[in-house]
C-alpha positions as CSV (number, residue, x, y, z in Angstrom):
1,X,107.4,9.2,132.5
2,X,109.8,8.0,129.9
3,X,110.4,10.4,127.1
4,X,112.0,8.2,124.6
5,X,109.0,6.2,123.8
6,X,110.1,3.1,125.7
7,X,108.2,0.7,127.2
8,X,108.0,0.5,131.1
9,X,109.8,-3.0,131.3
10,X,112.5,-0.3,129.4
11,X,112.7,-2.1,126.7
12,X,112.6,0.9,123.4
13,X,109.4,0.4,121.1
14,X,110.0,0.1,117.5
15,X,108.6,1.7,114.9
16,X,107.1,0.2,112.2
17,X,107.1,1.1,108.5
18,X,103.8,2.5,106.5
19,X,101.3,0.0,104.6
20,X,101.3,0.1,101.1
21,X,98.4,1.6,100.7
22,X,99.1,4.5,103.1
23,X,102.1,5.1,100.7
24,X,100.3,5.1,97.6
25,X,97.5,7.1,99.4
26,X,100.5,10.0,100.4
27,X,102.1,9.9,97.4
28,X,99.3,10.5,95.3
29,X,98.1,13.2,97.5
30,X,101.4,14.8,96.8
31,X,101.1,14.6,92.9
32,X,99.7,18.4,93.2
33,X,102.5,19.5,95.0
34,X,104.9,17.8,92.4
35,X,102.7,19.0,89.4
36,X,103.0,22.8,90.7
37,X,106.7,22.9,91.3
38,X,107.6,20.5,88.9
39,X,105.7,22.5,86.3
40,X,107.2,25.6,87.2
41,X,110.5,24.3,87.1
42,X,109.2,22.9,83.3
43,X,108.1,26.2,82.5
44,X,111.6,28.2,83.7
45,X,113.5,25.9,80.9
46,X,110.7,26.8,78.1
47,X,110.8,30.1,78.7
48,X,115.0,30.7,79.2
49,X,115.0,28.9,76.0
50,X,112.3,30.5,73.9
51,X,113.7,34.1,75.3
52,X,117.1,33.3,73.7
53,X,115.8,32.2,70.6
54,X,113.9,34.9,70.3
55,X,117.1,37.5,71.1
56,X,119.0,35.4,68.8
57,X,121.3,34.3,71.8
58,X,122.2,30.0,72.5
59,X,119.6,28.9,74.8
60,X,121.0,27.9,78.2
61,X,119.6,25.7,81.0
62,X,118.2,27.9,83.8
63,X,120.3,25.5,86.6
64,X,119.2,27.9,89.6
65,X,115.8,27.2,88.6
66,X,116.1,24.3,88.7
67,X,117.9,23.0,91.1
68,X,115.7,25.2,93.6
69,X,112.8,23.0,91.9
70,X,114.4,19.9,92.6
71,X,115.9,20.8,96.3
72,X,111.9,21.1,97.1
73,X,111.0,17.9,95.6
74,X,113.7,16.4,97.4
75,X,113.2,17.5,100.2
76,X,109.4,16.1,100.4
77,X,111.4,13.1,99.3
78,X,112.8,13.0,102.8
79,X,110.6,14.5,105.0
80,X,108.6,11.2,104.0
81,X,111.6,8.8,104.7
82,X,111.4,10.9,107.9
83,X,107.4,10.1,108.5
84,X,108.6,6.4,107.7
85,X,106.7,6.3,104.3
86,X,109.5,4.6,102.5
87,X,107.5,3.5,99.0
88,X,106.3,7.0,98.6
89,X,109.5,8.5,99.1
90,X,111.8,6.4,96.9
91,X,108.9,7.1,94.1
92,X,109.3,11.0,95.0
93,X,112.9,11.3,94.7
94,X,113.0,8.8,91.8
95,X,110.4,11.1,90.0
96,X,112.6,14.0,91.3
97,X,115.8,12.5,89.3
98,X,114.1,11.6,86.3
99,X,112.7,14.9,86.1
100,X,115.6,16.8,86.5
101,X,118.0,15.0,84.4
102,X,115.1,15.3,81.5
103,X,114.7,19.0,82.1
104,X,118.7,19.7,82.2
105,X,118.9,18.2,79.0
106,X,117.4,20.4,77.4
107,X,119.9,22.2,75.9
108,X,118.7,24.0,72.6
Protein backbone atom coordinates (compact mmCIF):
# COMPACT_ATOMS: atom_id res chain seq x y z
CA UNK A 1 0.00 0.00 0.00
CA UNK A 2 1.52 3.24 -1.03
CA UNK A 3 1.00 6.01 1.47
CA UNK A 4 1.87 8.96 -0.64
CA UNK A 5 -0.97 8.80 -2.87
CA UNK A 6 0.95 7.43 -5.92
CA UNK A 7 -0.16 5.48 -8.48
CA UNK A 8 0.82 1.76 -8.66
CA UNK A 9 2.98 2.25 -11.98
CA UNK A 10 4.68 4.78 -9.07
CA UNK A 11 4.18 7.50 -10.77
CA UNK A 12 2.72 10.47 -7.88
CA UNK A 13 -0.99 11.68 -8.59
CA UNK A 14 -1.46 15.24 -8.85
CA UNK A 15 -3.76 17.26 -7.40
CA UNK A 16 -5.92 19.34 -9.09
CA UNK A 17 -7.17 22.92 -8.17
CA UNK A 18 -11.07 23.70 -7.06
CA UNK A 19 -13.74 24.78 -9.80
CA UNK A 20 -14.92 28.08 -9.71
CA UNK A 21 -17.89 27.56 -8.50
CA UNK A 22 -16.73 25.39 -5.54
CA UNK A 23 -14.70 28.62 -4.62
CA UNK A 24 -17.39 31.01 -4.80
CA UNK A 25 -19.60 28.31 -3.09
CA UNK A 26 -16.72 28.24 0.12
CA UNK A 27 -16.11 31.56 0.11
CA UNK A 28 -19.50 32.71 0.46
CA UNK A 29 -20.25 30.10 3.10
CA UNK A 30 -17.45 31.81 4.98
CA UNK A 31 -18.90 35.37 4.74
CA UNK A 32 -20.51 34.56 8.39
CA UNK A 33 -17.38 33.75 9.79
CA UNK A 34 -15.82 36.92 8.27
CA UNK A 35 -18.91 39.12 9.28
CA UNK A 36 -18.59 37.86 13.04
CA UNK A 37 -14.90 38.46 13.54
CA UNK A 38 -14.55 41.05 11.24
CA UNK A 39 -17.38 42.92 13.02
CA UNK A 40 -15.94 42.43 16.24
CA UNK A 41 -12.75 43.59 15.32
CA UNK A 42 -15.09 46.82 13.75
CA UNK A 43 -16.68 47.09 16.93
CA UNK A 44 -13.15 46.97 19.23
CA UNK A 45 -12.05 50.28 17.18
CA UNK A 46 -15.59 52.09 17.75
CA UNK A 47 -15.69 51.45 21.07
CA UNK A 48 -11.56 52.30 22.09
CA UNK A 49 -12.45 55.36 20.25
CA UNK A 50 -15.81 56.46 21.63
CA UNK A 51 -14.31 55.46 25.36
CA UNK A 52 -11.59 58.07 24.82
CA UNK A 53 -13.69 60.61 23.61
CA UNK A 54 -15.83 60.26 26.10
CA UNK A 55 -12.80 60.42 29.01
CA UNK A 56 -11.47 63.30 27.11
CA UNK A 57 -8.29 61.15 26.28
CA UNK A 58 -6.79 60.90 22.05
CA UNK A 59 -8.43 57.99 20.70
CA UNK A 60 -5.98 55.24 19.86
CA UNK A 61 -6.20 52.15 17.55
CA UNK A 62 -6.88 48.98 19.59
CA UNK A 63 -3.76 47.04 17.41
CA UNK A 64 -4.10 43.79 19.66
CA UNK A 65 -7.51 43.72 18.71
CA UNK A 66 -6.99 43.82 15.79
CA UNK A 67 -4.34 42.11 14.70
CA UNK A 68 -5.85 38.98 16.69
CA UNK A 69 -8.99 39.71 14.19
CA UNK A 70 -6.93 39.71 11.25
CA UNK A 71 -4.46 36.65 12.26
CA UNK A 72 -7.99 34.62 12.25
CA UNK A 73 -9.01 35.89 8.95
CA UNK A 74 -5.78 35.01 7.69
CA UNK A 75 -5.49 32.16 8.78
CA UNK A 76 -8.90 30.78 6.99
CA UNK A 77 -7.08 32.58 4.23
CA UNK A 78 -4.63 29.71 4.28
CA UNK A 79 -6.15 26.85 5.56
CA UNK A 80 -8.01 27.32 2.06
CA UNK A 81 -4.82 27.63 -0.09
CA UNK A 82 -4.18 24.46 2.01
CA UNK A 83 -7.64 22.72 0.85
CA UNK A 84 -6.47 23.92 -2.71
CA UNK A 85 -9.28 26.58 -3.02
CA UNK A 86 -7.05 29.24 -4.48
CA UNK A 87 -9.96 31.96 -5.69
CA UNK A 88 -11.53 31.82 -2.35
CA UNK A 89 -8.49 32.29 -0.58
CA UNK A 90 -6.87 35.17 -2.42
CA UNK A 91 -10.47 36.90 -2.04
CA UNK A 92 -10.18 36.13 1.89
CA UNK A 93 -6.90 37.49 2.52
CA UNK A 94 -7.54 40.36 0.11
CA UNK A 95 -10.73 41.19 2.11
CA UNK A 96 -8.59 40.57 5.25
CA UNK A 97 -6.03 43.47 4.06
CA UNK A 98 -8.45 45.87 3.01
CA UNK A 99 -10.18 45.48 6.14
CA UNK A 100 -7.42 45.95 8.30
CA UNK A 101 -5.69 48.79 6.76
CA UNK A 102 -9.42 50.62 6.73
CA UNK A 103 -9.92 49.79 10.38
CA UNK A 104 -6.17 50.96 11.44
CA UNK A 105 -6.84 54.09 9.96
CA UNK A 106 -8.94 55.01 12.03
CA UNK A 107 -7.20 57.25 14.06
CA UNK A 108 -9.56 59.87 15.79
Amino acid sequence: MDMHRGRADGARAVRERRSGATNLLVFVALLPLDALVGGYAWLASGMEGWAAAHNGEEPAVPVTELAGSGGVLAAVGLALCWGRCWGAAVSQLALTAVLMAWLLSFDG
